[in-house]
C-alpha positions in Angstrom: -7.0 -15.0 14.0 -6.2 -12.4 11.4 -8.5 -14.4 8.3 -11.3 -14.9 10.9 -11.1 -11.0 11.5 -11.0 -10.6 7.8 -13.6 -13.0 6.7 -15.7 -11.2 9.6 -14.8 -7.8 8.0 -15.8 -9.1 4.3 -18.6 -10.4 5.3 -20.1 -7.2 6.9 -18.8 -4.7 4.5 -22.3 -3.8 3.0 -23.8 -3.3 6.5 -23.3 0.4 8.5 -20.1 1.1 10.3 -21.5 0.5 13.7 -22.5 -3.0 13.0 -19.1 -3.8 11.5 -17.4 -2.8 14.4 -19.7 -4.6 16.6 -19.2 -8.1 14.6 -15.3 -7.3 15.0 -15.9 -6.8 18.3 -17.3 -9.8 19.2 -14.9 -12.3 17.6 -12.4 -10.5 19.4 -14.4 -11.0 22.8 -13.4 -14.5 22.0 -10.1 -14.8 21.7 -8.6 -12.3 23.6 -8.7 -11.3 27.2 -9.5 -7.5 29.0 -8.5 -6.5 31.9 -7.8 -3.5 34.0 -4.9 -1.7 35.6 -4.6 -1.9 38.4 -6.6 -4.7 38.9 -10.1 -3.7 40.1 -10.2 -6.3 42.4 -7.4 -5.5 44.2 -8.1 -3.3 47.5 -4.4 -2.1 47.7 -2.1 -2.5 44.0 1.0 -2.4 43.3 2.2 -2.6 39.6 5.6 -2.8 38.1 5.9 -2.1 33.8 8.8 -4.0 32.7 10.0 -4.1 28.8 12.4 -3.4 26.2 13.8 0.1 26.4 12.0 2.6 24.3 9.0 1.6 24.6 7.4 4.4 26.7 7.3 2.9 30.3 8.0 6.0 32.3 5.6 8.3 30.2 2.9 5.6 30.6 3.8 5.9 34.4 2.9 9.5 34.0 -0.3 8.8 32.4 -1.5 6.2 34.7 -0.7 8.2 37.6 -2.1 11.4 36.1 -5.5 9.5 35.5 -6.1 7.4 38.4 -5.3 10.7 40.4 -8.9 11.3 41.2 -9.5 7.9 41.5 -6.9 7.1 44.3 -6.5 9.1 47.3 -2.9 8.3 47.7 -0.6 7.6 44.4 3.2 6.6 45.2 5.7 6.3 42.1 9.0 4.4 42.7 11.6 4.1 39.9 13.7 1.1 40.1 17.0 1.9 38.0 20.7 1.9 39.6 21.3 5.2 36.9 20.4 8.6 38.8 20.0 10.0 35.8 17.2 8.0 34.4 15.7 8.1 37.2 15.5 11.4 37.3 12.8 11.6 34.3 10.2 9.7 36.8 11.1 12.1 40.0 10.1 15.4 37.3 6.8 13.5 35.9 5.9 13.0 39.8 7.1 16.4 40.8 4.7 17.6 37.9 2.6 15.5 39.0 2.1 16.4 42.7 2.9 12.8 43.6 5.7 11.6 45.9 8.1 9.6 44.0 11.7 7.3 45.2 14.1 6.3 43.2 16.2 3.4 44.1 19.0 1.0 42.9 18.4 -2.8 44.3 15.5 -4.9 45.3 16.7 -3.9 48.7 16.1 -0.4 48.6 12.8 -1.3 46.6 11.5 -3.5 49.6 11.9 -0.5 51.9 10.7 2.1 49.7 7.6 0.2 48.7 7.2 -0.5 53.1 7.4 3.1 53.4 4.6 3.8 51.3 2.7 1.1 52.5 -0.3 3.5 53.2 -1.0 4.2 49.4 -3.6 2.6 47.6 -1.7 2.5 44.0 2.3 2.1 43.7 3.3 2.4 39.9 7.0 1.0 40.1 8.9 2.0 36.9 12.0 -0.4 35.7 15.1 0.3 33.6 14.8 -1.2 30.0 15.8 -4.8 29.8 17.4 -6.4 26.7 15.1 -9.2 25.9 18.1 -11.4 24.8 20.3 -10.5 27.6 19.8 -13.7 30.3 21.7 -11.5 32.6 19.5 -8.5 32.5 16.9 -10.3 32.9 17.4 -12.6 36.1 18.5 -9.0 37.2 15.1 -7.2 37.1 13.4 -10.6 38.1 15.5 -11.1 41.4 15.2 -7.3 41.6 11.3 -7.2 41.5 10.8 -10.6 43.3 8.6 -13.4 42.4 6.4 -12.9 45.5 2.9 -11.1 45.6 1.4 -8.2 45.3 3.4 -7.0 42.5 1.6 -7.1 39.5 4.2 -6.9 36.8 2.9 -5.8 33.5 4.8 -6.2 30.2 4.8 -2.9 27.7 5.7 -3.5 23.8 6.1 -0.9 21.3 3.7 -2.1 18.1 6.1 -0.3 15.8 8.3 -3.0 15.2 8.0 -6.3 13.1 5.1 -8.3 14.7 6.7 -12.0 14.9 10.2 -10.2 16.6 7.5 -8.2 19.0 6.5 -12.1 20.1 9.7 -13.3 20.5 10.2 -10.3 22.4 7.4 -10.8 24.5 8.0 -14.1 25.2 11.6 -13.8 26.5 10.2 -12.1 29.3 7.5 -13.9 30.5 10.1 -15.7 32.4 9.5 -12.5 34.9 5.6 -13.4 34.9 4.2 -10.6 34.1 0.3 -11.0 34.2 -0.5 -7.9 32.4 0.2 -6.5 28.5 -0.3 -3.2 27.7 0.8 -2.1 24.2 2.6 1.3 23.2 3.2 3.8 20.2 -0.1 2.9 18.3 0.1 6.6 16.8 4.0 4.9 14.8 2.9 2.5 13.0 0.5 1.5 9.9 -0.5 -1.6 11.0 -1.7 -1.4 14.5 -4.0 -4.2 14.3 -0.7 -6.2 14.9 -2.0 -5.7 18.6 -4.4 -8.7 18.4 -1.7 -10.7 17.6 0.6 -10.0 20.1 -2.2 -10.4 22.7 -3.2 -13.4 21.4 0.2 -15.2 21.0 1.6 -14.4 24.2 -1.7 -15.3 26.4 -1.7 -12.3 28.6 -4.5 -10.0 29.3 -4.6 -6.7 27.8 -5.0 -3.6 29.9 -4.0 -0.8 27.8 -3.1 1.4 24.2 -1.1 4.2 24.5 -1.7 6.2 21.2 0.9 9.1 21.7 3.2 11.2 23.8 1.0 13.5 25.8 -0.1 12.8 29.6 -2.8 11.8 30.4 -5.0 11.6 27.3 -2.9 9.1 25.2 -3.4 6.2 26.9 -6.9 4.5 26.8 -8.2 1.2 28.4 -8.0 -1.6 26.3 -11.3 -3.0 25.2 -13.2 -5.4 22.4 -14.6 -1.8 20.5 -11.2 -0.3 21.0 -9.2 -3.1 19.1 -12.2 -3.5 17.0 -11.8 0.1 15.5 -8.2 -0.6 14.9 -9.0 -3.7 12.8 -11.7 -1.4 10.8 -9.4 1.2 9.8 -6.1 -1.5 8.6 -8.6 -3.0 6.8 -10.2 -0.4 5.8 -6.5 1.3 4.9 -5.6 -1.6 2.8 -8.9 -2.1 0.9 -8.2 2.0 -0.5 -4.2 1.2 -1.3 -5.7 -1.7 -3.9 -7.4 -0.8 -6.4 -8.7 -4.4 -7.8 -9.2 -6.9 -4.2 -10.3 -10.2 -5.1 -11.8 -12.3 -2.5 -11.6 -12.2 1.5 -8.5 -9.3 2.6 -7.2 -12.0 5.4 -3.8 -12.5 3.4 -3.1 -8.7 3.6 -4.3 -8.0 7.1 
């Protein structure tokens, strides 16, 4: 997808910016898929982010939380981790927050916590970080979360690693089914059109950027003109670094 993008790019470098954007923005329309979070569909939703650690999940917790606010008329955060002490991050982003928040250890506890706050249209559930190559780990969170509905388990991935590892990453844990992506730490890395193809390899909807630390403006809704715009300026990034380009940029995108 990355020469189609570039051949796309080269071939509408002479017109204006806007229309650029717009061609790149329609080859991305498609191959990958949008979506929302929560799903706009769903009258009552409850999401779980699952992932590596590091990657940002409770802070993107925060965000969501902090933006769907006014959106919602009741918000509930649970934090599923068996360490009091990372759990305590969650409890003082929903404290913050105004927002009434549970911690718990098993998929017990989780099952009764999510019962008692049954009432609220959004539940955000937050999960420990999971090694990816740790079988153990993961049959844990997926026995912990459940494989029934209405969880809607989306998968978070830092960009700011090596974009083939990032799949492989990815892919280790669709064994939880995670219907959602949403990508993190756009503001790390020089190459953040590796998003497109980490949405496109693993097959999953994209919902979300998060472009820095701060709540709740650094996380934006994932969208053709969004990606589009990060494709521009790589490309446009790589055509300044070389002086003499000969010929489409694909191989350097």
């Amino acid at each position: 997808m990355a020469e189609r993008l570039a051949a796309v790019y080269d071939g509408t470098r002479a017109r204006p910016t806007e229309e650029r954007r717009a061609a790149l923005a329609t080859a991305l329309a498609r191959q990958i898929r949008f979506c929302t979070l929560p799903p706009a569909e769903q009258r009552q939703s409850i999401v779980a982010l699952i992932g590596p650690s590091g990657v940002g999940k409770t802070t993107t917790i925060a965000k969501l939380a902090s933006q769907l606010r006014s959106q919602h008329a009741r918000i509930a955060l649970l934090g599923l981790d068996p360490n009091p002490i990372t759990g305590s991050l969650l409890a003082a982003w929903a404290e913050h927050l105004g927002i009434p928040c549970a911690v718990v250890g098993n998929r017990v506890e989780l099952a009764e916590a999510v019962a008692a706050a049954g009432r609220a249209d959004l539940i955000l559930i937050d999960t420990p970080g999971c090694n990816p190559y740790d079988q153990a780990q993961l049959k844990r969170l997926r026995d912990d979360l459940g494989s029934r509905d209405p969880i809607v388990c989306c998968l978070a991935l830092a960009v700011t690693g090596d974009t083939a590892e990032l799949i492989d990453i990815g892919r280790r844990f669709l064994r939880l089914n995670p219907t959602v992506l949403l990508l993190t730490k756009l503001d790390e890395t020089r190459r953040a059109a590796s998003c497109i193809g980490i949405a496109e390899q693993l097959g999953l909807p994209l919902a979300g950027l998060a472009t820095g630390p701060q709540v709740p403006d650094d996380l934006v809704p994932a969208s053709p003109a969004a990606l589009a715009e990060l494709v521009a300026w790589t490309l446009d990034r790589e055509l300044r670094s070389s002086p003499v380009a000969v010929g489409p940029v694909a191989h350097r995108a």
